[in-house]
ZANU-359428 format. One record per residue (C-alpha): x, y, z; residue number from 1; chain. Coordinates in Angstrom, 2 decimals, padded with zeros to 5 digits. Layout:
ZANU-359428
+---------+---------+---------+------+------+
|    east |   north |      up | paro | mike |
+---------+---------+---------+------+------+
|       X |       Y |       Z |  NUM |    A |
...
+---------+---------+---------+------+------+
END
This chain:
ZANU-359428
+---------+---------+---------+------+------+
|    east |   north |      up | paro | mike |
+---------+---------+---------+------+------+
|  053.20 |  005.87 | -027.30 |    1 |    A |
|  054.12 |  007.09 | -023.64 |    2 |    A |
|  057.40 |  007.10 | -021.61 |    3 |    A |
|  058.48 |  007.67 | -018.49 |    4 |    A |
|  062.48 |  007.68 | -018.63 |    5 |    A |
|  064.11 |  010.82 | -018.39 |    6 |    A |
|  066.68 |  010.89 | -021.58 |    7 |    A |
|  070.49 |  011.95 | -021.38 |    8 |    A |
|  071.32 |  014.93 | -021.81 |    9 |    A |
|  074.76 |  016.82 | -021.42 |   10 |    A |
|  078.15 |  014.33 | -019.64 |   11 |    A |
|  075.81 |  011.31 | -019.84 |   12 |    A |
|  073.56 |  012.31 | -016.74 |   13 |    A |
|  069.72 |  011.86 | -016.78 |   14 |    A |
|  067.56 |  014.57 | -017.45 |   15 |    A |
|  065.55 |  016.37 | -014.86 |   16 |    A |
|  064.10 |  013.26 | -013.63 |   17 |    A |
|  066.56 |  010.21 | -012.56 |   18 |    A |
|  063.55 |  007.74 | -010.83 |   19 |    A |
|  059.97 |  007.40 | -012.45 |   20 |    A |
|  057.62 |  009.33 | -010.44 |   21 |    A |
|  055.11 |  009.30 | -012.59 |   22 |    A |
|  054.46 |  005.87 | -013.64 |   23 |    A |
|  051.14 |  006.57 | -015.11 |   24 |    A |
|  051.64 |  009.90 | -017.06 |   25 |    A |
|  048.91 |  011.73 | -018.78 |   26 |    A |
|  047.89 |  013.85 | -021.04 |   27 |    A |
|  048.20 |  017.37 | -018.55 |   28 |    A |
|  050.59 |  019.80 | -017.75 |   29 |    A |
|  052.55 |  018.14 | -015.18 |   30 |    A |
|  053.53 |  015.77 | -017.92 |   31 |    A |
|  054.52 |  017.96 | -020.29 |   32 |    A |
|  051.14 |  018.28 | -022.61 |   33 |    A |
|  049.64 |  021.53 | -023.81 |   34 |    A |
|  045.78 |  021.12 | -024.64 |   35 |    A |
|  045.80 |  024.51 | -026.95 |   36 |    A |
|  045.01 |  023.60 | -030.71 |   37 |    A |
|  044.81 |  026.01 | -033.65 |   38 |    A |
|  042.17 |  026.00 | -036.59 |   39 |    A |
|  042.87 |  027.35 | -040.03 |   40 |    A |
|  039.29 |  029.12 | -039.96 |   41 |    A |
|  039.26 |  033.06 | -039.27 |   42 |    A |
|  037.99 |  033.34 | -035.47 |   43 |    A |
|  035.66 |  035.29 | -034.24 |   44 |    A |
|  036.18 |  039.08 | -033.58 |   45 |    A |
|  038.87 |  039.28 | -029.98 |   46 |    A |
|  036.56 |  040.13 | -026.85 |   47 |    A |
|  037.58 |  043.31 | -025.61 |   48 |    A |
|  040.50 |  043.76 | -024.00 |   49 |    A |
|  042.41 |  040.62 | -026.06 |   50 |    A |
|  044.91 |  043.15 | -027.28 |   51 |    A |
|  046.27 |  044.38 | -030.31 |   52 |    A |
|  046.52 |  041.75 | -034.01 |   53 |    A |
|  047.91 |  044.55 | -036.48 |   54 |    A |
|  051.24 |  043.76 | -037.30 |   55 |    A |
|  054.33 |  044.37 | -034.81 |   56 |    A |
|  055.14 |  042.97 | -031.76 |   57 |    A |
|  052.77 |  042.70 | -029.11 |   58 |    A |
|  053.10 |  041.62 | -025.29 |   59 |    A |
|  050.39 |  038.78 | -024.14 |   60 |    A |
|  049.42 |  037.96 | -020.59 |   61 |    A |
|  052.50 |  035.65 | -018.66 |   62 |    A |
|  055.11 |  038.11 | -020.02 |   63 |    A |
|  055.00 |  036.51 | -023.77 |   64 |    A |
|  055.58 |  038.57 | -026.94 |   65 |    A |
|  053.43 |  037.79 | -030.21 |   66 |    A |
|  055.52 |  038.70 | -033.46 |   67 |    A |
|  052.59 |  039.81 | -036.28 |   68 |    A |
|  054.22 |  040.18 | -039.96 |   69 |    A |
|  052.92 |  042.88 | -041.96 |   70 |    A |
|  050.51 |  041.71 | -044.62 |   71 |    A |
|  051.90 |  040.17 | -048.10 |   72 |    A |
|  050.63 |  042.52 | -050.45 |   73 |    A |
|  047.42 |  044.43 | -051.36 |   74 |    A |
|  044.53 |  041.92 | -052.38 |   75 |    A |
|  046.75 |  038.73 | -051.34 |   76 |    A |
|  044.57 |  036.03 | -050.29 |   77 |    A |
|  043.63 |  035.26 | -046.73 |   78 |    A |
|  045.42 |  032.06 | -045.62 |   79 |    A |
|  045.93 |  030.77 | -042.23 |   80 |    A |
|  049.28 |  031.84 | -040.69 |   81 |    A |
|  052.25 |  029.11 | -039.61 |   82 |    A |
|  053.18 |  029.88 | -035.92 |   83 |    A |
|  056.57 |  029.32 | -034.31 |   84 |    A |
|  056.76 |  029.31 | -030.24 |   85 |    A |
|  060.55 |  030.69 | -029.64 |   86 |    A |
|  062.40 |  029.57 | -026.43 |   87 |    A |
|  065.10 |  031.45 | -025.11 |   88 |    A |
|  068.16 |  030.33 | -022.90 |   89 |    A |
|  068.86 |  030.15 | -019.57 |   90 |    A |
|  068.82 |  033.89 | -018.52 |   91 |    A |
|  067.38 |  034.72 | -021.43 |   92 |    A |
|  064.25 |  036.85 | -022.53 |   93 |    A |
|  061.75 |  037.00 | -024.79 |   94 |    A |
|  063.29 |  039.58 | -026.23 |   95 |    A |
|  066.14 |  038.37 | -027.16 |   96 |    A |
|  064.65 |  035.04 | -028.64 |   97 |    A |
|  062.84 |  036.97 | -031.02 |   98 |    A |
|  066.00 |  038.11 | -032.58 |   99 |    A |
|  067.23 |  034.44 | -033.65 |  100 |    A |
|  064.36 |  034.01 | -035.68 |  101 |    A |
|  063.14 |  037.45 | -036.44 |  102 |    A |
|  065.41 |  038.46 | -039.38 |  103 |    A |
|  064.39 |  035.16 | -040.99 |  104 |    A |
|  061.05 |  035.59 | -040.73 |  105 |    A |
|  060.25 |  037.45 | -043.67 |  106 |    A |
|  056.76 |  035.71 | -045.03 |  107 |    A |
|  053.55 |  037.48 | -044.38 |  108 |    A |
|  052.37 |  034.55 | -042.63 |  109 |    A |
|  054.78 |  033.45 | -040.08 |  110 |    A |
|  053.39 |  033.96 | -036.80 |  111 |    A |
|  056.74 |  034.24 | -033.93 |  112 |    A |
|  055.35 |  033.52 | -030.11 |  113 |    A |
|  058.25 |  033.89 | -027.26 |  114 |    A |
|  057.22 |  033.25 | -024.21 |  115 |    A |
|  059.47 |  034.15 | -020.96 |  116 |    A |
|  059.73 |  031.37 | -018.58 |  117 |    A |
|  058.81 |  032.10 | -014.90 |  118 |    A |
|  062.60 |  031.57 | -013.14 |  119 |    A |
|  065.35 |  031.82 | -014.84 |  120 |    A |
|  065.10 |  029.34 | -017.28 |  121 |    A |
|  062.72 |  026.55 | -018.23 |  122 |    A |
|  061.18 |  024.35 | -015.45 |  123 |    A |
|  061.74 |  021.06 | -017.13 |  124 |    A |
|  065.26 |  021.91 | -016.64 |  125 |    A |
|  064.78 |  022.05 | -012.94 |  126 |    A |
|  063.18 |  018.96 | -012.14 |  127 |    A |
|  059.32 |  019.16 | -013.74 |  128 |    A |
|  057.30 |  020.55 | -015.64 |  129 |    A |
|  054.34 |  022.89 | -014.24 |  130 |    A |
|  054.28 |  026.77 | -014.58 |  131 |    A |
|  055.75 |  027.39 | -017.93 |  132 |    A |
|  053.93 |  024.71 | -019.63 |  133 |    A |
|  050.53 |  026.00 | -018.37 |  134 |    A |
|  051.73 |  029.85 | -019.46 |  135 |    A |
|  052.40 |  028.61 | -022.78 |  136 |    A |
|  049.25 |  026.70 | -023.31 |  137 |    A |
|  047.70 |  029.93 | -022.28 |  138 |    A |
|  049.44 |  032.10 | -024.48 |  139 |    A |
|  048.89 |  029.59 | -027.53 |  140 |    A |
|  044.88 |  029.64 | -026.61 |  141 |    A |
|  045.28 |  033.15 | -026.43 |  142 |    A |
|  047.03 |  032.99 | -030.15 |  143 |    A |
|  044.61 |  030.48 | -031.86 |  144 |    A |
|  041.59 |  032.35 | -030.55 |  145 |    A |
|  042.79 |  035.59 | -032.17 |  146 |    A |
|  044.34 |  034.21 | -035.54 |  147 |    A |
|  043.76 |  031.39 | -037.80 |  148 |    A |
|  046.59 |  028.67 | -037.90 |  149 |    A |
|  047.10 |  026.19 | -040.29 |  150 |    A |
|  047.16 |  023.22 | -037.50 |  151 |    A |
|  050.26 |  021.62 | -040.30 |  152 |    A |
|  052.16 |  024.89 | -039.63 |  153 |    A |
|  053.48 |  024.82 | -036.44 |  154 |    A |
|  056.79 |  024.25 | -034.70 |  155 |    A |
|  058.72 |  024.72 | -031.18 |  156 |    A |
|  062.59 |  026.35 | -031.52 |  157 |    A |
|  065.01 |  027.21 | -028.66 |  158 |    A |
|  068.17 |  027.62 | -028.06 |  159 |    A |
|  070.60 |  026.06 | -025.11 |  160 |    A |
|  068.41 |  025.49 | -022.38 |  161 |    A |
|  065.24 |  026.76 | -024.84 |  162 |    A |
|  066.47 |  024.48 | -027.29 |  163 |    A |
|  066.38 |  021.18 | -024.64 |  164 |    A |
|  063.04 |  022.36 | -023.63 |  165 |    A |
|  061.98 |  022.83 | -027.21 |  166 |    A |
|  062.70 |  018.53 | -027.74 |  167 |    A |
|  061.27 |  017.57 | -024.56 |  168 |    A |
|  057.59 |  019.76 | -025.50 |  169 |    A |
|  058.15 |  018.99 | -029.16 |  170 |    A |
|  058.30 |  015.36 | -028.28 |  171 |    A |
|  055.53 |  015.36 | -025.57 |  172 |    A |
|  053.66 |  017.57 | -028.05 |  173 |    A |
|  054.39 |  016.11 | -031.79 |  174 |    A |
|  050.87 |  016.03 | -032.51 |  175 |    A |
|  050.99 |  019.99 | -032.17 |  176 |    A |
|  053.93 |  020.78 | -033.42 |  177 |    A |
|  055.18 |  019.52 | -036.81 |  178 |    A |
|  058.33 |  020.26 | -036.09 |  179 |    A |
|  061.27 |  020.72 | -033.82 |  180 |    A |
|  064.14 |  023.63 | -034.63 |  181 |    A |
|  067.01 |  022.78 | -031.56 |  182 |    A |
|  069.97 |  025.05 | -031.37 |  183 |    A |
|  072.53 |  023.85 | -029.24 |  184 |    A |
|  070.32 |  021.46 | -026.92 |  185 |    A |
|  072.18 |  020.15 | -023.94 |  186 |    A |
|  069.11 |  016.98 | -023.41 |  187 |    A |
|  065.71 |  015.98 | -023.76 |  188 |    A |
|  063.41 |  014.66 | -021.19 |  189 |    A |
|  059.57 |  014.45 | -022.82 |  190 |    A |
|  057.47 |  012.21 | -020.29 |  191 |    A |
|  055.15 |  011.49 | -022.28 |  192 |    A |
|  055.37 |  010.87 | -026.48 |  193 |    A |
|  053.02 |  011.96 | -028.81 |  194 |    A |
|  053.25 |  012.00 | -032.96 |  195 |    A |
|  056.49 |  012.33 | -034.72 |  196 |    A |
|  057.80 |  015.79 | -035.50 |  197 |    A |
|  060.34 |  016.31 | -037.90 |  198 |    A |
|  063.51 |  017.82 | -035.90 |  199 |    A |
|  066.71 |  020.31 | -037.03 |  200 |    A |
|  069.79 |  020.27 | -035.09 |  201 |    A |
|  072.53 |  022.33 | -034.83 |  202 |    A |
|  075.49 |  022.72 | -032.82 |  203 |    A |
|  078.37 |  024.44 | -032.65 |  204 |    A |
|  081.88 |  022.20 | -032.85 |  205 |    A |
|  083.45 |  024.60 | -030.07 |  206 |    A |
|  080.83 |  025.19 | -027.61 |  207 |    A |
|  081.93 |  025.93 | -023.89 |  208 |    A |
|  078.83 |  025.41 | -022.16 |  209 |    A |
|  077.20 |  022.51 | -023.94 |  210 |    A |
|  080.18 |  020.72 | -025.79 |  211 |    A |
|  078.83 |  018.75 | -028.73 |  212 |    A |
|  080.40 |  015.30 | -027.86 |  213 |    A |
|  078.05 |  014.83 | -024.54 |  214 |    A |
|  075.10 |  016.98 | -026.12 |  215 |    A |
|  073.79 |  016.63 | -030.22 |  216 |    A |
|  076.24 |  014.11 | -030.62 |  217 |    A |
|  074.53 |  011.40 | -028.49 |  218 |    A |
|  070.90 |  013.02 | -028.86 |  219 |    A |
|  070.76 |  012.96 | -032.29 |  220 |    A |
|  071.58 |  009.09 | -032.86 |  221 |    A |
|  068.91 |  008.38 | -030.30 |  222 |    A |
|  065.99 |  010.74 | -031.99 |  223 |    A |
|  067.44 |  008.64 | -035.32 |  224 |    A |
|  067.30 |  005.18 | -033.74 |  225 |    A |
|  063.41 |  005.89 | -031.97 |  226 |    A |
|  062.34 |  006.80 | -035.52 |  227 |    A |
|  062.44 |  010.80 | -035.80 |  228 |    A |
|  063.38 |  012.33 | -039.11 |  229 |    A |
|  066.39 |  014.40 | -037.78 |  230 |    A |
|  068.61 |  017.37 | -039.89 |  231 |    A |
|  071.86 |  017.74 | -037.87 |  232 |    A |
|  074.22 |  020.60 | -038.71 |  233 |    A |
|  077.67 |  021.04 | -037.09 |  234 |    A |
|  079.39 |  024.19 | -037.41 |  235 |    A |
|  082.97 |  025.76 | -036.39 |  236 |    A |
|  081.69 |  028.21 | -034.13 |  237 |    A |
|  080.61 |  028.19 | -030.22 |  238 |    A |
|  077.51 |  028.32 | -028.26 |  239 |    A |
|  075.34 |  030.38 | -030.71 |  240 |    A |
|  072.37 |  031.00 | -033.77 |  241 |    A |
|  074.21 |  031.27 | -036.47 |  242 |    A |
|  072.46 |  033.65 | -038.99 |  243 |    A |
|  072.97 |  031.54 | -041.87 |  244 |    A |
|  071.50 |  028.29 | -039.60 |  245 |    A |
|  068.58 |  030.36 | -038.58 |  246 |    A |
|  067.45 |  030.45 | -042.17 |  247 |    A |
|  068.40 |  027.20 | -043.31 |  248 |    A |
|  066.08 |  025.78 | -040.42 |  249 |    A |
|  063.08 |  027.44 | -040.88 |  250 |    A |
|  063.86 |  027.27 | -044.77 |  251 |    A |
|  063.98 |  023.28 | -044.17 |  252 |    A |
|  060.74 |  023.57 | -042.33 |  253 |    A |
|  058.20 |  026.02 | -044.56 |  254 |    A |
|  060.04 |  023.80 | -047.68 |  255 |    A |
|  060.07 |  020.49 | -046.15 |  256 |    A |
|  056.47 |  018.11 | -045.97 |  257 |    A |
|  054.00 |  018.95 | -043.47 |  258 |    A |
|  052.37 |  016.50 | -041.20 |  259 |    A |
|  048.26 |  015.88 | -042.76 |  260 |    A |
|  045.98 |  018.09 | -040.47 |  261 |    A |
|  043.62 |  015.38 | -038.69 |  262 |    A |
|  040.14 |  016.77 | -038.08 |  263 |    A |
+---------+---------+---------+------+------+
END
């Protein structure tokens, strides 16, 4: 299924793009489509110069960070990982959108890739998309060429601006990404549509900068009425990650069913 309508996002206004410029959209980056796929088999040994796969954190070419969990125990099996792409707010790093997620993380095989978008935040919020998609499909080539990835195990989570950006990829991209984890999304504008991702939203009852009435409010009935699984969570807080959320959402994904891997 493809689109071309920009959705609403926060005080009823369109998304990035109000007309339809692109009345023929494809499958590329200007529409919003990453071409980077995982495989669950072990890949070959990194050329040199790939960089580092112990465990830690690790910084990738385009200014992304790689989170690598330690291993699960002496003589544990070899499995492929599950891989989260973490996308922080406007003004954000990614840095600091590690730390929503990071604390949470705690199995052996969860994979945590934050890339930092090119201007201050996300270009879909700006009119397009372009740069940051194409540094994120290279950073998730450079990923899946250096780990294997259960292609049922992964997801796109942001918050504010990250977590608009996160819907609009994890829309364009649903046959990637299993599912979406949105924290405090202000609107969604995916150009093109592809698979159906399951998709966790939260949002804070008292939020300043994206109040809920204009934001998850009136997004969340319309990812409901177009067919998407959706878990909303309100909470009596501001524009935030709750801890407790944090968990519950990547709890509801690793726990909840997982897409069938097509060959």
């Amino acid at each position: 299924m493809t689109g071309t309508d920009a959705e609403e996002g926060a005080g009823g206004a369109p998304g990035p793009e109000r007309a339809r410029p692109h009345p023929e959209a494809g499958d590329d980056v200007p529409h919003g489509r990453l071409s980077a796929r995982p495989s669950p088999s072990p890949p070959p040994a990194s050329p040199p110069g790939a960089g580092e796969g112990g465990p830690g954190t690790h910084r990738l070419e385009g200014r992304a960070l790689l989170r690598v969990p330690p291993p699960s125990g002496a003589g544990a099996p070899t499995r492929p990982y599950w891989l989260v792409v973490v996308l922080h707010e406007a003004g954000g790093t990614a840095e600091q959108a590690l730390t929503w997620l990071l604390p949470q993380a705690g199995s052996g095989r969860l994979l945590l890739l934050a890339p930092q978008a090119a201007g201050s935040t996300w270009d879909v919020t700006g009119g397009g998309y372009s740069p940051d998609v194409a540094r994120l499909d290279a950073a998730l080539r450079g990923v899946f060429r250096r780990f294997p990835v259960d292609p049922a195990g992964v997801a796109v989570a942001g918050f504010s601006d990250g977590a608009s950006c996160a819907l609009s990829l994890g829309l364009a991209n649903g046959d990637l990404f299993g599912a979406v984890l949105a924290f405090s999304p202000g609107f969604m504008a995916p150009m093109v549509h592809h698979g159906h991702p399951r998709i966790f939203v939260s949002h804070g009852r008292d939020d300043p900068v994206l109040p809920v009435g204009t934001c998850s409010r009136r997004l969340v009935p319309r990812l409901a009425q177009s067919g998407y699984a959706v878990t909303y969570r309100e909470f009596g807080g501001g524009h935030e990650v709750p801890s407790e959320l944090a968990t519950e959402a990547l709890r509801w994904w690793v726990d909840g069913p997982r897409p069938v891997a097509r060959p």
